[in-house]
KEDO-572165 format. One record per residue: residue in one letter; residue number from 0; x, y, z of N, C-alpha, C, O, CB in turn. Coordinates in pm, 1 decimal. Each point is the difference from the previous one (the first is absolute). Glycine has a CB too. Layout:
<sites>
site aa:a i:NUM n_xx:X n_yy:Y n_zz:Z ca_xx:X ca_yy:Y ca_zz:Z c_xx:X c_yy:Y c_zz:Z o_xx:X o_yy:Y o_zz:Z cb_xx:X cb_yy:Y cb_zz:Z $
...
</sites>
This chain:
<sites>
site aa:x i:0 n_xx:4586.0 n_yy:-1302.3 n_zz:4719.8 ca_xx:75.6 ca_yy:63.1 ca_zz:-105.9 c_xx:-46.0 c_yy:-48.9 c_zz:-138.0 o_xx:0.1 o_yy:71.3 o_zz:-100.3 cb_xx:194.7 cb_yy:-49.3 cb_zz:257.3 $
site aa:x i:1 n_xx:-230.6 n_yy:-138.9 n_zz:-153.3 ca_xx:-33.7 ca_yy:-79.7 ca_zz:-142.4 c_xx:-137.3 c_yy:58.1 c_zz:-50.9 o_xx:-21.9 o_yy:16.2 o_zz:-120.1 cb_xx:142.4 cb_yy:-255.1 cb_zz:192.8 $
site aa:x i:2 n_xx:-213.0 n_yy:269.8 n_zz:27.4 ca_xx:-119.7 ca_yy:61.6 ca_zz:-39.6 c_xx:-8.8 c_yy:142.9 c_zz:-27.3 o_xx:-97.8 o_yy:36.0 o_zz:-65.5 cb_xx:20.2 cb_yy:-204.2 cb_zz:181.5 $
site aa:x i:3 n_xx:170.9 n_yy:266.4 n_zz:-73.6 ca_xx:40.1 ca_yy:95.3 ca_zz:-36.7 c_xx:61.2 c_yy:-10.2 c_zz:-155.6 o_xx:-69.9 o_yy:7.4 o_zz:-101.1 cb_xx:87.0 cb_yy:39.2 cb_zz:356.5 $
site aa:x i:4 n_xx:139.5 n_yy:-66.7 n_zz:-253.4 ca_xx:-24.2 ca_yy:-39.6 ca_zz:-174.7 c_xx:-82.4 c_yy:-52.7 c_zz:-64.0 o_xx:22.3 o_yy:11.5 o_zz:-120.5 cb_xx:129.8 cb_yy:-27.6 cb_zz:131.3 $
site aa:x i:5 n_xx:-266.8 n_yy:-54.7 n_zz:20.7 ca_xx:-82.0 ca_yy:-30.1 ca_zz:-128.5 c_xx:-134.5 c_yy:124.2 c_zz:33.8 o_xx:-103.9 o_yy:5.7 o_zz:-65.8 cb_xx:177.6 cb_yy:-331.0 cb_zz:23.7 $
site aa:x i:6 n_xx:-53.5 n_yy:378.3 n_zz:109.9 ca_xx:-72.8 ca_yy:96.3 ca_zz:-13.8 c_xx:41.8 c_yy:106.4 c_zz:-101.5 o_xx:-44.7 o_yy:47.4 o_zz:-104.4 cb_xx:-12.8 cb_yy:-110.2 cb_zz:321.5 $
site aa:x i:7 n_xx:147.5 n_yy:75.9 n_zz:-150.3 ca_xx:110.8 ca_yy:161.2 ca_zz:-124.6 c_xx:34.1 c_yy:-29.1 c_zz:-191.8 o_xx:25.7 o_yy:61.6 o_zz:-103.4 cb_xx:185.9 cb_yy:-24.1 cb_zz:378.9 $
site aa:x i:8 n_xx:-241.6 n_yy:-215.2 n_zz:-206.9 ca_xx:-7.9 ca_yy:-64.6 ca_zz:-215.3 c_xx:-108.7 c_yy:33.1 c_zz:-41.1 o_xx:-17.7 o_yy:37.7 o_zz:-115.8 cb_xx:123.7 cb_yy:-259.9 cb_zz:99.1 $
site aa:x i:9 n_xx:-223.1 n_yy:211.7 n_zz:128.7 ca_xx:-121.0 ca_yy:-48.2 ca_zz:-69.5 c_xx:-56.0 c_yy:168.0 c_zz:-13.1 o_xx:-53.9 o_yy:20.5 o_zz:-108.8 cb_xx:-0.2 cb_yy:-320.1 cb_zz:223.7 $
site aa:x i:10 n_xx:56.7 n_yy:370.5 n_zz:-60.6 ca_xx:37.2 ca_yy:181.9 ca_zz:-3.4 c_xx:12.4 c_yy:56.0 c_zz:-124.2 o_xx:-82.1 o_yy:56.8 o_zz:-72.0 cb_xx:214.8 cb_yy:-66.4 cb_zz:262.5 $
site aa:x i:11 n_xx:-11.9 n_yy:-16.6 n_zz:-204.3 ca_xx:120.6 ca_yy:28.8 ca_zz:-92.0 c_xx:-46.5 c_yy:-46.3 c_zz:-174.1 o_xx:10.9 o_yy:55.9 o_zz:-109.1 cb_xx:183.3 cb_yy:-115.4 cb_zz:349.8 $
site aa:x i:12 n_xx:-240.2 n_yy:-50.1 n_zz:-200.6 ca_xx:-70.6 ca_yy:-83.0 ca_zz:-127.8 c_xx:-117.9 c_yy:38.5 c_zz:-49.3 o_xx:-13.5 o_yy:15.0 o_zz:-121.4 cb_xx:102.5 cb_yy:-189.1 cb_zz:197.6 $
site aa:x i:13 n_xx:-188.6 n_yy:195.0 n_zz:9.3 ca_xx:-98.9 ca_yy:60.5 ca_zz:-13.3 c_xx:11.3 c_yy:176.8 c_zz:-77.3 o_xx:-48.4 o_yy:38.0 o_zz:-106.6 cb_xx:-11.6 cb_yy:-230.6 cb_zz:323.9 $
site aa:x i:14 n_xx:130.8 n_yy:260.2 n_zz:-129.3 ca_xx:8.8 ca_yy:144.1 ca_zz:-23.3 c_xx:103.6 c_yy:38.7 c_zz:-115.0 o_xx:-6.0 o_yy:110.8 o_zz:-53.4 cb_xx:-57.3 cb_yy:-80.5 cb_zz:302.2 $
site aa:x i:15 n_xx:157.6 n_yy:-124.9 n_zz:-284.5 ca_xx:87.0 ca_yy:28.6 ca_zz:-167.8 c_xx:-113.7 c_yy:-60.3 c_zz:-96.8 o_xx:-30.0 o_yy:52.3 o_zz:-107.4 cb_xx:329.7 cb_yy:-103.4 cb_zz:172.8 $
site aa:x i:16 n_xx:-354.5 n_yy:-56.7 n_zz:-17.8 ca_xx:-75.8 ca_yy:-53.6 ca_zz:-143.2 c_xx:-111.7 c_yy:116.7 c_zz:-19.5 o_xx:-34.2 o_yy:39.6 o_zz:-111.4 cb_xx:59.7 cb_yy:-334.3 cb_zz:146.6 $
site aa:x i:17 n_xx:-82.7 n_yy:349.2 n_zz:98.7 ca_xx:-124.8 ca_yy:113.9 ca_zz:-25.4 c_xx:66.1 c_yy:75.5 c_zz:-109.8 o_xx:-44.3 o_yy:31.7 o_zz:-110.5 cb_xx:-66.7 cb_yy:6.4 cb_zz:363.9 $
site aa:x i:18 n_xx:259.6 n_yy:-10.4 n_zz:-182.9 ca_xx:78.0 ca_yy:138.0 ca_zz:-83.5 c_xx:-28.9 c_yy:-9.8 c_zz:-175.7 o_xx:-44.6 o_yy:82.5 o_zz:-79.6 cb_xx:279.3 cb_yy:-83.0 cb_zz:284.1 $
site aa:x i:19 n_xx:-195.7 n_yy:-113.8 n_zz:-217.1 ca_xx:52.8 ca_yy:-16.5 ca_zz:-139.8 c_xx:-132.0 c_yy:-41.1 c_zz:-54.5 o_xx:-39.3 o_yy:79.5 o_zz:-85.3 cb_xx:300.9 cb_yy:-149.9 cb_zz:115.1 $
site aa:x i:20 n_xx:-322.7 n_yy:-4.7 n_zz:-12.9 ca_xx:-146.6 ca_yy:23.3 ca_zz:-52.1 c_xx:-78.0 c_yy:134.2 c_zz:-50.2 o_xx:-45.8 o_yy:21.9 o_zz:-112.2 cb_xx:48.6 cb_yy:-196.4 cb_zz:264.0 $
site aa:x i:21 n_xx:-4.8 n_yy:266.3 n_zz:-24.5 ca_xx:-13.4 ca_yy:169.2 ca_zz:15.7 c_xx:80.1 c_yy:23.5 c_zz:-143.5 o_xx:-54.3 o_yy:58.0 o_zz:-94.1 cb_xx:67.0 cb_yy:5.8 cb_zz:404.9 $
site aa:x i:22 n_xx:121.8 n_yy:-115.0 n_zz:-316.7 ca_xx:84.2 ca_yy:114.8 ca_zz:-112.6 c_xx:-41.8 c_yy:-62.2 c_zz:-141.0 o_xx:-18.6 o_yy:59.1 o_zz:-106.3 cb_xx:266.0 cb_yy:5.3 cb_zz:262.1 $
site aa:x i:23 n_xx:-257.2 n_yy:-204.8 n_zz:-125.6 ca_xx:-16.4 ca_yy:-36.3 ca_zz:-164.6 c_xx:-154.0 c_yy:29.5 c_zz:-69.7 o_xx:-29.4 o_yy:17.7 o_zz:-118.2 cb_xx:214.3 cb_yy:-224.8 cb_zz:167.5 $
site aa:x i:24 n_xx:-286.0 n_yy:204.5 n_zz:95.6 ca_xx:-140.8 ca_yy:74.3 ca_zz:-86.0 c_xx:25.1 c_yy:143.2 c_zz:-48.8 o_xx:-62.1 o_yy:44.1 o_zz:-96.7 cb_xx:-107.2 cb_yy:-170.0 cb_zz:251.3 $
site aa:x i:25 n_xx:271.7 n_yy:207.9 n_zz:-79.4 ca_xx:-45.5 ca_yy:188.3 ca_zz:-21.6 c_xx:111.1 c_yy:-18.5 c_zz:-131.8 o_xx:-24.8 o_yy:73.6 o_zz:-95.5 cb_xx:-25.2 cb_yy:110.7 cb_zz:403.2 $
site aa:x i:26 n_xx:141.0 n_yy:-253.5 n_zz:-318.5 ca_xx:108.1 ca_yy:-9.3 ca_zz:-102.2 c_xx:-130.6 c_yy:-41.6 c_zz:-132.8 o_xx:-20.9 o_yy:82.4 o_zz:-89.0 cb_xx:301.1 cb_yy:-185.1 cb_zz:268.9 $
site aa:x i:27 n_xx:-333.5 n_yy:10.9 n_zz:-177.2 ca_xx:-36.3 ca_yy:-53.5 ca_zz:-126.6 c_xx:-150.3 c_yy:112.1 c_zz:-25.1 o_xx:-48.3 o_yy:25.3 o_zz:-110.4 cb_xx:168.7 cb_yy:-333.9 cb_zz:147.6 $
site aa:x i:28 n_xx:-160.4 n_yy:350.2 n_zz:67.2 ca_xx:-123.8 ca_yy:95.2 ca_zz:-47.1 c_xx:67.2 c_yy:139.9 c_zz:-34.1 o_xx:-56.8 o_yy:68.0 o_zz:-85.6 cb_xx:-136.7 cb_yy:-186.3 cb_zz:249.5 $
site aa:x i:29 n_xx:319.8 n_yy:172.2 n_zz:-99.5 ca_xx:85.1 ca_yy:131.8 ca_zz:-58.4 c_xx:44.8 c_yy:15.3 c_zz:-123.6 o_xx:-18.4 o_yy:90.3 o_zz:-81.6 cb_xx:87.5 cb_yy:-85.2 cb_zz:265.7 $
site aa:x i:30 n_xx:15.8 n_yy:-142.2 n_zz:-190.6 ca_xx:127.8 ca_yy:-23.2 ca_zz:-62.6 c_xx:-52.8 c_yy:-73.4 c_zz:-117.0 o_xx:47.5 o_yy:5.0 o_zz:-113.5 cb_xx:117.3 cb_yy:-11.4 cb_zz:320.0 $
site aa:x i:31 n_xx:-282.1 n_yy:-72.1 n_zz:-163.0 ca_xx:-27.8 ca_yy:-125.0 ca_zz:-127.5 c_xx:137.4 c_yy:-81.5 c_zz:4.2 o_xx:37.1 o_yy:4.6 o_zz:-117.3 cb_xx:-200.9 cb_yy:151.4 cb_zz:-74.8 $
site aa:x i:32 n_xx:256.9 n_yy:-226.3 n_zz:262.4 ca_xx:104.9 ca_yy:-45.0 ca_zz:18.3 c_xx:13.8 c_yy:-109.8 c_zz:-82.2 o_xx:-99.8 o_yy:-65.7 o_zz:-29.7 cb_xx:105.0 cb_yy:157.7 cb_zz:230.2 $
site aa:x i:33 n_xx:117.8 n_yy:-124.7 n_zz:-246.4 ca_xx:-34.8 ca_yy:-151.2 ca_zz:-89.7 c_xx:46.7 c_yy:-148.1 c_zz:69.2 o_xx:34.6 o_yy:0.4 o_zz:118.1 cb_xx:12.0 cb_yy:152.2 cb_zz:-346.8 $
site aa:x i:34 n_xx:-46.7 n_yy:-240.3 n_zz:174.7 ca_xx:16.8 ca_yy:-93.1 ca_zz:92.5 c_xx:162.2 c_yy:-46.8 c_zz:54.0 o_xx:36.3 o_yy:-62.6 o_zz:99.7 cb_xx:-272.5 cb_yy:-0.2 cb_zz:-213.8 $
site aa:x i:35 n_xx:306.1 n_yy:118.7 n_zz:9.4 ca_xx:130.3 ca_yy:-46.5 ca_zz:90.1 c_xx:23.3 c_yy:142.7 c_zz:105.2 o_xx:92.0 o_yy:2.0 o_zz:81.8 cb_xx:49.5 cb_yy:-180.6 cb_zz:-307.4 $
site aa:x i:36 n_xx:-219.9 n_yy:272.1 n_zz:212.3 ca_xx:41.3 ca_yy:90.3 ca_zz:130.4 c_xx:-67.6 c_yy:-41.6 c_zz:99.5 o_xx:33.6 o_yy:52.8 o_zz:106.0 cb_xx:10.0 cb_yy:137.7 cb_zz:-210.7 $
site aa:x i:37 n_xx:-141.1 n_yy:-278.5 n_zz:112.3 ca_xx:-55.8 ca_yy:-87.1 ca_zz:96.7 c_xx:48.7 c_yy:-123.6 c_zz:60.6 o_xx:-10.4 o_yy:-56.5 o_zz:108.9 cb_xx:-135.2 cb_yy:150.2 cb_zz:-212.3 $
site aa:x i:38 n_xx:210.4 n_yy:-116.7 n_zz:-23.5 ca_xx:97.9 ca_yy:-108.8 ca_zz:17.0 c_xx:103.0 c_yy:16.3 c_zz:134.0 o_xx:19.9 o_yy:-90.0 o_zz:81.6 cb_xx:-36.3 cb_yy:69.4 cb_zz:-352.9 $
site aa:x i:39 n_xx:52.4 n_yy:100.7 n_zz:273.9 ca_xx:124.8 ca_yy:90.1 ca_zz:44.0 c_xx:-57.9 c_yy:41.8 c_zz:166.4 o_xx:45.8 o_yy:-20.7 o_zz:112.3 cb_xx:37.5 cb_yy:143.3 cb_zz:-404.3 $
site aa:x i:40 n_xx:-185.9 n_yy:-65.8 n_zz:248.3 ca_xx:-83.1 ca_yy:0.3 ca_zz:164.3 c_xx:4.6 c_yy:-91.5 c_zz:68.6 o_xx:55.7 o_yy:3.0 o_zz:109.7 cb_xx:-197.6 cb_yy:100.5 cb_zz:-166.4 $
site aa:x i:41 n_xx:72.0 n_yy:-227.9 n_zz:-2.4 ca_xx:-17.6 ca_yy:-108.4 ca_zz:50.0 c_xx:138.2 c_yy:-57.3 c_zz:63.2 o_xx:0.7 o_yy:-55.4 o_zz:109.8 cb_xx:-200.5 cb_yy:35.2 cb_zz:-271.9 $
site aa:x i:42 n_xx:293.2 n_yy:34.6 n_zz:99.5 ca_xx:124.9 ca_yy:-56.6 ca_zz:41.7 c_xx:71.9 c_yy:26.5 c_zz:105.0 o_xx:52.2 o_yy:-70.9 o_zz:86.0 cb_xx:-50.9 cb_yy:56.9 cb_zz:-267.1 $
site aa:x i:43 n_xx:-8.1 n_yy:187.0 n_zz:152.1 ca_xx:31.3 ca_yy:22.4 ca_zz:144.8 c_xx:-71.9 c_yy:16.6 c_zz:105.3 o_xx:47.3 o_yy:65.9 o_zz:92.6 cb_xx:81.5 cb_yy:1.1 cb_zz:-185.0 $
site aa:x i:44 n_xx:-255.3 n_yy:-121.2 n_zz:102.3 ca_xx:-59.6 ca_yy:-13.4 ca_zz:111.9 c_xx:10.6 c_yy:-169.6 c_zz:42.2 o_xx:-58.3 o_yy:-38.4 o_zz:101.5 cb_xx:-99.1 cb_yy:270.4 cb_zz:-162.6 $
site aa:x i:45 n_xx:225.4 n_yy:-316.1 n_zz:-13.0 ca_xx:-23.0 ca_yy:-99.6 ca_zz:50.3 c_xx:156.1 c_yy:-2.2 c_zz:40.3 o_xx:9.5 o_yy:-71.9 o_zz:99.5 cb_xx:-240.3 cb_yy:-32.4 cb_zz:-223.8 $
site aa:x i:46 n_xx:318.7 n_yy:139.3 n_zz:98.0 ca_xx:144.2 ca_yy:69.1 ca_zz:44.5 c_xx:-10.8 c_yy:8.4 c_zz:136.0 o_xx:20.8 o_yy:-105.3 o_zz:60.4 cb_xx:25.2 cb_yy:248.7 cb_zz:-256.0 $
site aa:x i:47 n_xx:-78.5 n_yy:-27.0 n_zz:272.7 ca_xx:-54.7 ca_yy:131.3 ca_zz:20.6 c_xx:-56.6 c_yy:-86.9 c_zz:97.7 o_xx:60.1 o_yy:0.9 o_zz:107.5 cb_xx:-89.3 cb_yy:183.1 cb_zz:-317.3 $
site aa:x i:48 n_xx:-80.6 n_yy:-266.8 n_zz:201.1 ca_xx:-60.9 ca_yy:-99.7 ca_zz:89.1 c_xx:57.0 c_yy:-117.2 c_zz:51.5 o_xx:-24.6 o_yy:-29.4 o_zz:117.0 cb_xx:-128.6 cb_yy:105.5 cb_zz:-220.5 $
site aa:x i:49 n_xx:237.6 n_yy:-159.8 n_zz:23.7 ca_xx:48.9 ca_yy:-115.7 ca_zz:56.6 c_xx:103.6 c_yy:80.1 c_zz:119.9 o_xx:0.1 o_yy:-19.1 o_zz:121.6 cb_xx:-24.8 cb_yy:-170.1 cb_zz:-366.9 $
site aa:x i:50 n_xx:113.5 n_yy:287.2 n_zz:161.8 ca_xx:127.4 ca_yy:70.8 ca_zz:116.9 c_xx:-92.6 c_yy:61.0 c_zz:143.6 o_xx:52.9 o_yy:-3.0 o_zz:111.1 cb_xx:144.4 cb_yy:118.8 cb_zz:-349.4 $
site aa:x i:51 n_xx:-329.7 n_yy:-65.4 n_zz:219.6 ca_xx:-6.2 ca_yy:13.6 ca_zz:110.2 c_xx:-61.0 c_yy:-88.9 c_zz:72.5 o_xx:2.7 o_yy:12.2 o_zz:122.5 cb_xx:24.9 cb_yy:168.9 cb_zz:-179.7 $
site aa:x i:52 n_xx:-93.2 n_yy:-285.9 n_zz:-2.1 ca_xx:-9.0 ca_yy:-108.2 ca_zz:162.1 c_xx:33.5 c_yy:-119.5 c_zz:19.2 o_xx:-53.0 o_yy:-103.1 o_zz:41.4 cb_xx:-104.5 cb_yy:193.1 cb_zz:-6.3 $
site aa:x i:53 n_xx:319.3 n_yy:-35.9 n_zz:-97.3 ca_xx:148.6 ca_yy:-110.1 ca_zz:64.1 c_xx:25.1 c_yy:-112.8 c_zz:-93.4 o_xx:82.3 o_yy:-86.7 o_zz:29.6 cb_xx:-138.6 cb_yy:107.7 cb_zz:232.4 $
site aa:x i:54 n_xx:-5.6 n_yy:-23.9 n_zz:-365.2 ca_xx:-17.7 ca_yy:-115.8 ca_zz:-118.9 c_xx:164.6 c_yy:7.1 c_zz:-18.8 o_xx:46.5 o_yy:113.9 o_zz:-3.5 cb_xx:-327.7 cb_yy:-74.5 cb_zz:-145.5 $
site aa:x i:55 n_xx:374.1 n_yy:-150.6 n_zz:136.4 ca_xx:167.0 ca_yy:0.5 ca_zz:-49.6 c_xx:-32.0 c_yy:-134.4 c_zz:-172.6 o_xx:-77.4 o_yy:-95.7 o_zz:-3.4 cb_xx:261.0 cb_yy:125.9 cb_zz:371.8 $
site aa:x i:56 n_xx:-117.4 n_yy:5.8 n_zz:-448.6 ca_xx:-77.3 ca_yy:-47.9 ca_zz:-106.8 c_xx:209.9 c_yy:-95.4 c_zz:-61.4 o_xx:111.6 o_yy:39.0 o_zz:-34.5 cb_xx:-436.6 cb_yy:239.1 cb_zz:-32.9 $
site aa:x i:57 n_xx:275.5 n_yy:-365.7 n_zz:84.1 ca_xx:136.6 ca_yy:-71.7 ca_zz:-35.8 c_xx:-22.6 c_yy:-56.6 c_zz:-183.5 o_xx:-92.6 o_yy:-68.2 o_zz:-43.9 cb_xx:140.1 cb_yy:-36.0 cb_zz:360.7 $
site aa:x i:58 n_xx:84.6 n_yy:167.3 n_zz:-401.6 ca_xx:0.2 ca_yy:-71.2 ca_zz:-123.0 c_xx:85.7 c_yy:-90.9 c_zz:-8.6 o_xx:105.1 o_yy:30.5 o_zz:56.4 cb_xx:-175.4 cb_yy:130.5 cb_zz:-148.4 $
site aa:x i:59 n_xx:69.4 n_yy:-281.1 n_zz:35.0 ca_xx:92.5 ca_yy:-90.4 ca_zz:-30.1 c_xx:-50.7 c_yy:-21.4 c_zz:-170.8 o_xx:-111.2 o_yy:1.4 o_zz:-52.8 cb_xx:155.6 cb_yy:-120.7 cb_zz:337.0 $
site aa:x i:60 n_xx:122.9 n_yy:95.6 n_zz:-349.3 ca_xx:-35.4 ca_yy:-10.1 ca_zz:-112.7 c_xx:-48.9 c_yy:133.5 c_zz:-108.6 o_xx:-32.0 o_yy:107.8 o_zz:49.9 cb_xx:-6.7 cb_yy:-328.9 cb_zz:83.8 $
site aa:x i:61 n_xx:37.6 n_yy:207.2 n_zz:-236.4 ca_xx:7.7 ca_yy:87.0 ca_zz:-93.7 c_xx:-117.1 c_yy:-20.7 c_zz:-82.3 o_xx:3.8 o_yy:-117.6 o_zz:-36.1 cb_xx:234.1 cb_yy:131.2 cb_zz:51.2 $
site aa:x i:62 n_xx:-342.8 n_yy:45.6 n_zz:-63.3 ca_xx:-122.0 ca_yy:-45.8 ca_zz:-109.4 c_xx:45.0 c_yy:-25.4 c_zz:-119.3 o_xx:108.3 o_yy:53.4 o_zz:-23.9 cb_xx:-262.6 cb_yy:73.3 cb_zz:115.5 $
site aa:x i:63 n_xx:102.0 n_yy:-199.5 n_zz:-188.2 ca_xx:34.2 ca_yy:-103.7 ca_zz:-124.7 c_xx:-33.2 c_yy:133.4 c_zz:-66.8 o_xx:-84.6 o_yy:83.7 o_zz:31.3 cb_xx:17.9 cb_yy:-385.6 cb_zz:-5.8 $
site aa:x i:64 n_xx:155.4 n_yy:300.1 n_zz:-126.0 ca_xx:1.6 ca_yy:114.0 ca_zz:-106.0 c_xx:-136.6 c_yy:7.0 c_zz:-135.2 o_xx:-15.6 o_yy:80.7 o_zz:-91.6 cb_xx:312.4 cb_yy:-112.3 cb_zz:148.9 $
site aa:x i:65 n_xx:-390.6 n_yy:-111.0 n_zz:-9.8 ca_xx:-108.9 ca_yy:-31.6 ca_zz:-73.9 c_xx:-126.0 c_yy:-18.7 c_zz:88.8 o_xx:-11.1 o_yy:-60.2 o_zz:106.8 cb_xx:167.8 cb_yy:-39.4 cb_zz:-274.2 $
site aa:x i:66 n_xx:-269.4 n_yy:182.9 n_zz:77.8 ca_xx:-165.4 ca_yy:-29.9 ca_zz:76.8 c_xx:21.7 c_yy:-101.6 c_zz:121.1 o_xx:72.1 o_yy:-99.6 o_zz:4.4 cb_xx:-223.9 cb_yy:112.8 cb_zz:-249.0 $
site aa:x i:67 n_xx:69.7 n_yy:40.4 n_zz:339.5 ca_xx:17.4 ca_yy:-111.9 ca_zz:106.8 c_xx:-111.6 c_yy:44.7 c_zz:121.9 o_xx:24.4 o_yy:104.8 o_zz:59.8 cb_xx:264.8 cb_yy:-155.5 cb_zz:-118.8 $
site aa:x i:68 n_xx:-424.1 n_yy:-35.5 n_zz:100.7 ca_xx:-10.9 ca_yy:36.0 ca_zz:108.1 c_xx:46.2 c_yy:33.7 c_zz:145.7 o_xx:119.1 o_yy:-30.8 o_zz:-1.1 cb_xx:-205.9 cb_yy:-39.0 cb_zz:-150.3 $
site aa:x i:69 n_xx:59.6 n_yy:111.4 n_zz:262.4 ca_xx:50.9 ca_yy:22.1 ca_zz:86.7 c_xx:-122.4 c_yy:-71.0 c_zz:91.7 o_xx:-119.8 o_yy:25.1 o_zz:-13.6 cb_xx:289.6 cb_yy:186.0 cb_zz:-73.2 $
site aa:x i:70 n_xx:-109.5 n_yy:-308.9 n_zz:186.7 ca_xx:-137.5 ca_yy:-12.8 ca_zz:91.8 c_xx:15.3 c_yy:-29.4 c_zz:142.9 o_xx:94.9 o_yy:-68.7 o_zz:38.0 cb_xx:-201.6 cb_yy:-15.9 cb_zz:-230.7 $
site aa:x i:71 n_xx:15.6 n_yy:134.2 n_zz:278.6 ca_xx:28.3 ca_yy:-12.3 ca_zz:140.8 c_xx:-34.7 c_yy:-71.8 c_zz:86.2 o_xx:-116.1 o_yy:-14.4 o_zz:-38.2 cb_xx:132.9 cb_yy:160.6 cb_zz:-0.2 $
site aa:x i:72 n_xx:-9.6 n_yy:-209.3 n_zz:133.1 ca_xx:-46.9 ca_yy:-87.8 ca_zz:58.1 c_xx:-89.4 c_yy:30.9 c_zz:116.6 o_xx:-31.1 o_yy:-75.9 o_zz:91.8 cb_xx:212.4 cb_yy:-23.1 cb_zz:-184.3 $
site aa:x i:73 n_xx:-225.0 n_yy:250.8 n_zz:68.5 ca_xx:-91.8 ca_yy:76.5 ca_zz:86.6 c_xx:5.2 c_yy:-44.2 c_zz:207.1 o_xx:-89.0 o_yy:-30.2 o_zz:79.5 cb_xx:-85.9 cb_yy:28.3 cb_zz:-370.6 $
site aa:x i:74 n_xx:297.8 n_yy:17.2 n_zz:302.6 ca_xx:36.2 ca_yy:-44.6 ca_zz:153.6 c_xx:-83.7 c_yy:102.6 c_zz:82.2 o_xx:-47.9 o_yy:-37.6 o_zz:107.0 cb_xx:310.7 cb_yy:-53.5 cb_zz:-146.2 $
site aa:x i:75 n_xx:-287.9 n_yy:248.2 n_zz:-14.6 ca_xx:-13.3 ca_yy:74.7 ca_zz:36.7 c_xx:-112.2 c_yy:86.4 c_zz:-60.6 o_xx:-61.4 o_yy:-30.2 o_zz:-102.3 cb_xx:271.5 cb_yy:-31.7 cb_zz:174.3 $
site aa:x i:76 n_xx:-228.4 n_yy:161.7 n_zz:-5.3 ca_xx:-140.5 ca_yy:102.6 ca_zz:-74.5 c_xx:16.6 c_yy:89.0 c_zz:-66.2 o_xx:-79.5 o_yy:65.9 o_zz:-67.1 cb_xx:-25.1 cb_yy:-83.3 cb_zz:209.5 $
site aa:x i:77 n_xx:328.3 n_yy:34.2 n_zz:-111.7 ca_xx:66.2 ca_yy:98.4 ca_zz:-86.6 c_xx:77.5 c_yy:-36.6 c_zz:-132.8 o_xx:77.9 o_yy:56.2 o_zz:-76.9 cb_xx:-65.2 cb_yy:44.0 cb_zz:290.8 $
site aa:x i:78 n_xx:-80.9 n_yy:-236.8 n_zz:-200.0 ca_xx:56.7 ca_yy:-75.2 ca_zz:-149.5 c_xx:-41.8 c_yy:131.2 c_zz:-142.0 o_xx:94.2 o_yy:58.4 o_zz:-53.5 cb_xx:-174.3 cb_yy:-386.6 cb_zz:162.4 $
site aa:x i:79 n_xx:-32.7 n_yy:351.2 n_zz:-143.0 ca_xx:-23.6 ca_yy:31.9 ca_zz:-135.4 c_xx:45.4 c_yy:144.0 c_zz:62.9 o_xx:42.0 o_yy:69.3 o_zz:-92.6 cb_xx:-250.5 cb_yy:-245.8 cb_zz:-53.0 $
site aa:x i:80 n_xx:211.7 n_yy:212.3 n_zz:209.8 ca_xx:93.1 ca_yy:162.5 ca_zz:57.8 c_xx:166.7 c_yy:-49.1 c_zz:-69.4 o_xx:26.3 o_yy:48.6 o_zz:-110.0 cb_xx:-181.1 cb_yy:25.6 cb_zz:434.3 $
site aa:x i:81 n_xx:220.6 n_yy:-132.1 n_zz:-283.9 ca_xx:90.8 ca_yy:-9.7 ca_zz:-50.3 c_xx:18.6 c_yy:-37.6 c_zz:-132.7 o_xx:116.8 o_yy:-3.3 o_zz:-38.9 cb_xx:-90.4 cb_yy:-9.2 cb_zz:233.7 $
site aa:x i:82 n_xx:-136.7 n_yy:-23.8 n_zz:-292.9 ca_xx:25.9 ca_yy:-19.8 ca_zz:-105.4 c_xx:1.8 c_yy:92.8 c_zz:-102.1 o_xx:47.5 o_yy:-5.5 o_zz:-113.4 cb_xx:-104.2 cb_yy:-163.1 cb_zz:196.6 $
site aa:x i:83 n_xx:-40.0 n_yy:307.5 n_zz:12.8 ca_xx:2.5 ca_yy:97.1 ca_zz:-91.4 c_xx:158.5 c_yy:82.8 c_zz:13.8 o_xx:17.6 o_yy:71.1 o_zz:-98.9 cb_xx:-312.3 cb_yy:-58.9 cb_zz:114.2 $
site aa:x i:84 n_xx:388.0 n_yy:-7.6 n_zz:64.6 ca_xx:91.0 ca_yy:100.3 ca_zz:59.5 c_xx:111.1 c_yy:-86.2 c_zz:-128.6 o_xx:117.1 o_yy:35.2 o_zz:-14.0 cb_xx:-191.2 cb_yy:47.8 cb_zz:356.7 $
</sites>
């Protein structure tokens, strides 16, 4: 069963990122798109991607109302995935 789900992630991962790649080249050669509508792509594909292969994303705490990095301790390969969402 375990090799089955990481099959259907690794699928799934592969064939949305093709997707959105596909949309943001024909978008920016159609559209000439600007960057926060890319912005916006990007987001929800990393959305879009963590929800589909089972990522649960816990917040604690509230962000400081001033400049502040954010940094991860890269446990995972879906670390900078989640940083874009």
């Amino acid at each position: 069963m375990k090799s089955l789900r990481l099959a259907w992630r690794l699928i799934f991962f592969l064939c949305y990122t093709t997707y959105i790649v596909t949309e943001i080249r024909l978008k920016k050669a159609l559209l000439n798109i600007d960057l926060r509508s890319a912005m916006r792509v990007r987001r929800r594909w990393a959305r879009t991607l963590l929800h589909g292969v089972g990522v649960r994303i816990a917040e604690t705490g509230t962000p400081p109302d001033f400049p502040c990095i954010i940094v991860s301790n890269h446990r995972s390969y879906l670390d900078p995935i989640l940083l874009l969402r």
